[in-house]
TIRO-513862 format. One record per residue (C-alpha): x, y, z; residue in one letter. Coordinates in steps of 0.02 Angstrom, whole numbers, padded with zeros to 5 digits, always signed. Layout:
% TIRO-513862
XYZa;...
END
This chain:
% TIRO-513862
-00392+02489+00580x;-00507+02625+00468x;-00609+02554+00374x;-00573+02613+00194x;-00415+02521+00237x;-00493+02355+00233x;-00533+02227+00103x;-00631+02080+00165x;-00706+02072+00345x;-00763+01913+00406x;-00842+01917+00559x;-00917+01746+00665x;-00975+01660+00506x;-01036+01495+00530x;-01071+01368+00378x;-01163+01202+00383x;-01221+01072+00272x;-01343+00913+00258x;-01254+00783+00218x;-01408+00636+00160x;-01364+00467+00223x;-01500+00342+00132x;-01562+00473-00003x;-01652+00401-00146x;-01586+00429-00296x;-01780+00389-00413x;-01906+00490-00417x;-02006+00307-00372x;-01880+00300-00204x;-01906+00443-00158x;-02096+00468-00160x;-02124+00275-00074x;-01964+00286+00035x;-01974+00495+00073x;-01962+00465+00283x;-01808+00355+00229x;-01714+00523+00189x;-01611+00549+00338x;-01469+00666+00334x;-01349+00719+00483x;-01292+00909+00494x;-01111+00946+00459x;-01042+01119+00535x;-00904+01172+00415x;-00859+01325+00484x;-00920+01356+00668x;-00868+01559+00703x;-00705+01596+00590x;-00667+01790+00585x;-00542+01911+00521x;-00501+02034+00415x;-00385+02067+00268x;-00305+02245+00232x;-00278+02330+00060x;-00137+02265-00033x;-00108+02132+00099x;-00094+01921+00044x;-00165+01787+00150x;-00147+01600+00153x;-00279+01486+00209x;-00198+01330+00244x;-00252+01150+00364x;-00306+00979+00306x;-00443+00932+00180x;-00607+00962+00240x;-00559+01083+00377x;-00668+01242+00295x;-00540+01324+00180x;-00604+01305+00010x;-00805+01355+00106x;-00713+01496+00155x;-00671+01558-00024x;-00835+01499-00096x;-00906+01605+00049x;-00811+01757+00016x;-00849+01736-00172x;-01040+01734-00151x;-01044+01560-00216x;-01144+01504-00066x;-01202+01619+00070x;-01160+01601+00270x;-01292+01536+00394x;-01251+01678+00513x;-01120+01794+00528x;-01040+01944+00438x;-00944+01960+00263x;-00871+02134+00169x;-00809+02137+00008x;-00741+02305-00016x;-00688+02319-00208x;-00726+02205-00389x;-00687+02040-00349x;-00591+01904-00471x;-00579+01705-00423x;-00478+01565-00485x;-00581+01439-00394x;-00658+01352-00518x;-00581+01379-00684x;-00679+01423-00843x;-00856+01381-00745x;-00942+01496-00871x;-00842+01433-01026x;-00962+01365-01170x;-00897+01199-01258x;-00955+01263-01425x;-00891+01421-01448x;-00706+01472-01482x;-00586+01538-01358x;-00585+01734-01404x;-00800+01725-01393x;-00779+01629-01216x;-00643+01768-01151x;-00767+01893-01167x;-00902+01787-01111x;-00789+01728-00937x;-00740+01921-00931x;-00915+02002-00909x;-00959+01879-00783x;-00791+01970-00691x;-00917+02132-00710x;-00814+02216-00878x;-00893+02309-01005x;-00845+02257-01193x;-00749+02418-01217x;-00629+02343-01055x;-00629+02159-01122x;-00575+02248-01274x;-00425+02335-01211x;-00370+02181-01136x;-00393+02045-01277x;-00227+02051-01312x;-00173+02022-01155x;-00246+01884-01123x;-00228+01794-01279x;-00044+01811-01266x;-00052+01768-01082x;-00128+01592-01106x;+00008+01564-01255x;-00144+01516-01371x;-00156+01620-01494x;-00152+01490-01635x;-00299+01414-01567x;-00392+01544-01488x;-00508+01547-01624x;-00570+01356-01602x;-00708+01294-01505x;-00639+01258-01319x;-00697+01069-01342x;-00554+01035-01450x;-00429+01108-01302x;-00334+00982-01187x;-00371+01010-01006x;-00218+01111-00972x;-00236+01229-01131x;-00435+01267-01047x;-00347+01310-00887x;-00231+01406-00952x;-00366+01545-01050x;-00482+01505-00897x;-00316+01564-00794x;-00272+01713-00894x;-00452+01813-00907x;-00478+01776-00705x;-00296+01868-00681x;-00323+02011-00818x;-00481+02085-00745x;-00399+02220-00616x;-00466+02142-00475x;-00446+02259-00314x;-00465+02050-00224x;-00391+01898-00303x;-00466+01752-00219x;-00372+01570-00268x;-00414+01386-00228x;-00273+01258-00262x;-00241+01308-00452x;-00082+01363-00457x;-00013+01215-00543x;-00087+01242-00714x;+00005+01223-00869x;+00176+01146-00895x;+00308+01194-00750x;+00374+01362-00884x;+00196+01412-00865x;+00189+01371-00687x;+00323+01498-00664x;+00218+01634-00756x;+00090+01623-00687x;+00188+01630-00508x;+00263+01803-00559x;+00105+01871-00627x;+00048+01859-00464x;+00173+01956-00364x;+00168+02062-00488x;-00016+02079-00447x;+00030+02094-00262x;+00157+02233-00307x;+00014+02311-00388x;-00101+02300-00219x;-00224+02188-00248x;-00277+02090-00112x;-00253+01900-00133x;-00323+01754-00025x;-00266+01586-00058x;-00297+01415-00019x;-00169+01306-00051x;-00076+01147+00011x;+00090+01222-00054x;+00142+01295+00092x;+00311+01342+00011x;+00210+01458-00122x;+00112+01544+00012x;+00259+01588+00104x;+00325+01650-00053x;+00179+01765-00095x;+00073+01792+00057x;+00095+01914+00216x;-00012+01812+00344x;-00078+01620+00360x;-00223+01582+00426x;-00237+01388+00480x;-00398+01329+00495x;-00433+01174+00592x;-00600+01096+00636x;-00690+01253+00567x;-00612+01370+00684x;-00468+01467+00661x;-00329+01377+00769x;-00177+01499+00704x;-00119+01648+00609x;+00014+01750+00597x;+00182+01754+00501x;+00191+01600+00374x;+00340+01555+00425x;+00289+01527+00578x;+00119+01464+00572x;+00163+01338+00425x;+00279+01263+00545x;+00170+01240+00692x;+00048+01177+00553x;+00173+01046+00481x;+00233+00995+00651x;+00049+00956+00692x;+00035+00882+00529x;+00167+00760+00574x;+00091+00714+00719x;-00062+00655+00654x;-00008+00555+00499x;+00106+00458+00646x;-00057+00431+00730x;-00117+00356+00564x;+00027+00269+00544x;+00009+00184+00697x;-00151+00139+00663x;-00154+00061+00477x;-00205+00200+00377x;-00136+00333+00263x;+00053+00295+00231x;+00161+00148+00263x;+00124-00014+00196x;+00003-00024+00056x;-00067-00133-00075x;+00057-00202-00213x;+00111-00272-00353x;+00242-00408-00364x;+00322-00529-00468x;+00484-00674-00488x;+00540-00829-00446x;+00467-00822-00280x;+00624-00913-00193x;+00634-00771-00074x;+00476-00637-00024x;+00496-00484+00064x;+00371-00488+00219x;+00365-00348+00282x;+00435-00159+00259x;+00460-00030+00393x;+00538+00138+00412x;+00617+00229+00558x;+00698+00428+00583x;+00861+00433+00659x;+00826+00397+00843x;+00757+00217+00771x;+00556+00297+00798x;+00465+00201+00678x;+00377+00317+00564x;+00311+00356+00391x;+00316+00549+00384x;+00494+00624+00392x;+00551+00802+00353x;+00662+00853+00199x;+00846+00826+00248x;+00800+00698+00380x;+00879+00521+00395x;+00775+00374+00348x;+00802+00193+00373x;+00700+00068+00286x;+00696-00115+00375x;+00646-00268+00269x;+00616-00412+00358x;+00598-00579+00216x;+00595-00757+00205x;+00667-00869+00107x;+00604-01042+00032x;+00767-01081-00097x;+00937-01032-00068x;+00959-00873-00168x;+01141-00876-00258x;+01200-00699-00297x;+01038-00606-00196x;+01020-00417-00239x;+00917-00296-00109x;+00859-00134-00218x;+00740-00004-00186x;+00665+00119-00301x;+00557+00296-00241x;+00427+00364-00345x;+00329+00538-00315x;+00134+00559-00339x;+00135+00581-00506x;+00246+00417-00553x;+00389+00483-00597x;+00551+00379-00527x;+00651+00502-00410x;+00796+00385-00356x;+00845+00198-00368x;+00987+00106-00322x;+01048-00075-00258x;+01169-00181-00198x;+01236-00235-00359x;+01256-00054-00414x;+01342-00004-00249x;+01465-00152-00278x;+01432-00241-00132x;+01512-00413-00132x;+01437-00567-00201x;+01328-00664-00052x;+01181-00788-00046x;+01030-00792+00078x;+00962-00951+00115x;+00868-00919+00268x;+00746-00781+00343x;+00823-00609+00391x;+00808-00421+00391x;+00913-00292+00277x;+00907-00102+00314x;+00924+00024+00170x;+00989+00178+00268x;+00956+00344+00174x;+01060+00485+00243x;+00986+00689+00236x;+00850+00641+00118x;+00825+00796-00012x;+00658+00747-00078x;+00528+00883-00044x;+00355+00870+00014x;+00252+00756-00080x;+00173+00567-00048x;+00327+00458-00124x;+00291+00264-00173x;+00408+00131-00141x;+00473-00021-00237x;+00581-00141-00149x;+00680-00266-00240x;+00750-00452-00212x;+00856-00503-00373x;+00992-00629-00406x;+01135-00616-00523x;+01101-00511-00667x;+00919-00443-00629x;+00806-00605-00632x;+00655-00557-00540x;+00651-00644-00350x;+00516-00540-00271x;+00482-00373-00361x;+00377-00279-00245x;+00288-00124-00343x;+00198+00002-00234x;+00250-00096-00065x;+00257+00079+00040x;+00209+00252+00052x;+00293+00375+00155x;+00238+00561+00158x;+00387+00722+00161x;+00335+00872+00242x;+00447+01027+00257x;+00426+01220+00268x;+00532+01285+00145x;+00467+01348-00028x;+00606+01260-00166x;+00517+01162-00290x;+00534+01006-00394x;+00595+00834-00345x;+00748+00879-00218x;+00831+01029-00146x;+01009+01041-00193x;+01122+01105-00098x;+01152+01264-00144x;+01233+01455-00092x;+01200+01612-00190x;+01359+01731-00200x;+01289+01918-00242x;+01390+02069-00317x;+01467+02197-00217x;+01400+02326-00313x;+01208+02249-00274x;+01109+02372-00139x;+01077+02249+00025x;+00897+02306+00123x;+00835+02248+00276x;+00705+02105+00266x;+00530+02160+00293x;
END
């Protein structure tokens, strides 16, 4: 590859950091206690190298911690490598961390061209591009206000449009693509292929694997601080979600991360669920499942009074709160029956659509007409995980009939 046709060039870079275990936090602590400062060395990154051609998008995706976000900071000269190579071939623009040079006290337009020249533009550039970015950010009946007085998502959203207004020849982005309301969202999605089209070269790190295999060429998977897989997205954000998968069944298995969790519950307390459990379709108890995949939830309870009437219900929540789906007996008109003695009811969902978030779960005992039995609020998590790139709540089922007349091209 000649080298005026690369970008970035990362080559062997290692990154470590002390991590201070008893560290006084006085002045007094630390001057009697100062041997009492032990620290153990974290290795971040321990080698990771490649390289990033002109116009080309990359993804850096893996768990939390793994050395993605280092990465960026690293390529942004935010912190600086303990060994090892970088190259930065062309003016650089980040969306890492949003309106970091933004001043409380002064007004939007006076922090654009403040949060611009640290991009490296004169005042004659920032001037041909006020506009832009004014009308960009959709705040151009406060852009004259001090910045305190913006809500967090109107901040992100001018913080948002200088970073992507500067003619970057890299675009380097950590996890910030949902800023703004969901129309915004969208904007700020096309901007960036339109950026792409342009040939700027974009990194991203990003859980949203769906997005990256929307805008990106390549994904790079970190793991562990080494690079463990890259290639096409498709491809490597399977392999990634399939390990994924593996490990939050692991934690499953072992008590942590989804599955049964802290709750809330209320009612008459005749009956109490006792325990909740979910399983795919080959009856594998597990608490991450795919989108489209079968789930069955068990619910084993007991009973101290007869219920008359009993309802079973269930209600799924994503991670911001908002209800996806509820249902129960009573609205599926199941007959009228009692329970007055332990047992275990499955709620079977068939092809789940829900795409990949953490979802809470209520489950529900009730008698006649809604009176509260055992209400159980936040009773269990389970986790979706799926490679495609649709977003919302649920993908729909869905087929897309094009006109004759349209030119067809083979897919790149």
């Amino acid at each position: 590859m000649a080298g005026n046709e690369i970008a970035i060039e990362v080559k062997d870079v290692t990154k470590s950091f002390k991590v201070y275990l008893d560290k006084g936090s006085q002045l007094k602590e630390r001057l009697l206690f100062f041997k009492r400062n032990k620290y153990e060395v974290r290795n971040v990154l321990r080698g990771v190298s490649f390289t990033v051609k002109r116009g080309e998008a990359i993804g850096l995706i893996g768990r939390n911690g793994c050395g993605k976000s280092t990465t960026l900071k690293l390529l942004t000269r935010i912190m600086y490598p303990d060994s090892g190579i970088i190259k930065m071939n062309g003016r650089v623009s980040s969306l890492i961390e949003l309106g970091a040079g933004f001043h409380p006290d002064m007004s939007g337009r006076e922090n654009i061209y403040t949060n611009a020249s640290i991009f490296g533009l004169t005042k004659k550039e920032i001037d041909a591009r006020l506009q832009d970015i004014i009308e960009f950010s959709e705040l151009e009946q406060f852009i004259d206000n001090p910045v305190r007085t913006y809500s967090s998502g109107m901040y992100m959203r001018l913080a948002f449009s200088v970073a992507i207004n500067v003619d970057a020849d890299i675009l380097l982005i950590d996890e910030i693509l949902a800023v703004g309301d969901a129309n915004f969202q969208a904007k700020c999605f096309a901007k960036l292929k339109e950026i792409k089209a342009q040939g700027t070269t974009i990194v991203i790190v990003s859980h949203a694997l769906g997005q990256i295999e929307q805008i990106c060429d390549r994904s790079v998977w970190i793991y562990d601080g080494l690079i463990r897989a890259e290639g096409d997205p498709k491809e490597v954000d399977l392999e990634y979600l399939d390990f994924m998968s593996r490990e939050m069944q692991k934690n499953m298995n072992t008590g942590n991360s989804t599955g049964e969790c802290r709750t809330e519950r209320h009612g008459n307390g005749n009956a109490r669920i006792e325990k909740v459990r979910a399983f795919n379709a080959n009856g594998e108890e597990q608490s991450v499942f795919r989108t489209g995949e079968k789930i069955v939830f068990r619910i084993d309870y007991s009973v101290r009074e007869k219920v008359e009437d009993a309802v079973f219900g269930l209600g799924v929540f994503n991670s911001n709160g908002i209800s996806c789906y509820g249902t129960n007996t009573r609205i599926d008109r199941f007959d009228v029956y009692d329970i007055s003695k332990a047992g275990t009811t499955e709620i079977i969902l068939d092809d789940v659509p829900l795409l990949p978030d953490v979802y809470t779960l209520d489950f529900t005992i009730e008698c006649g007409d809604g009176i509260p039995v055992d209400y159980c609020r936040h009773i269990y998590k389970i986790e979706i995980l799926s490679g495609i790139g649709d977003v919302g709540v649920a993908r729909i089922k869905h087929s897309f009939v094009l006109d004759d007349n349209i030119e067809r091209k083979e897919k790149k």
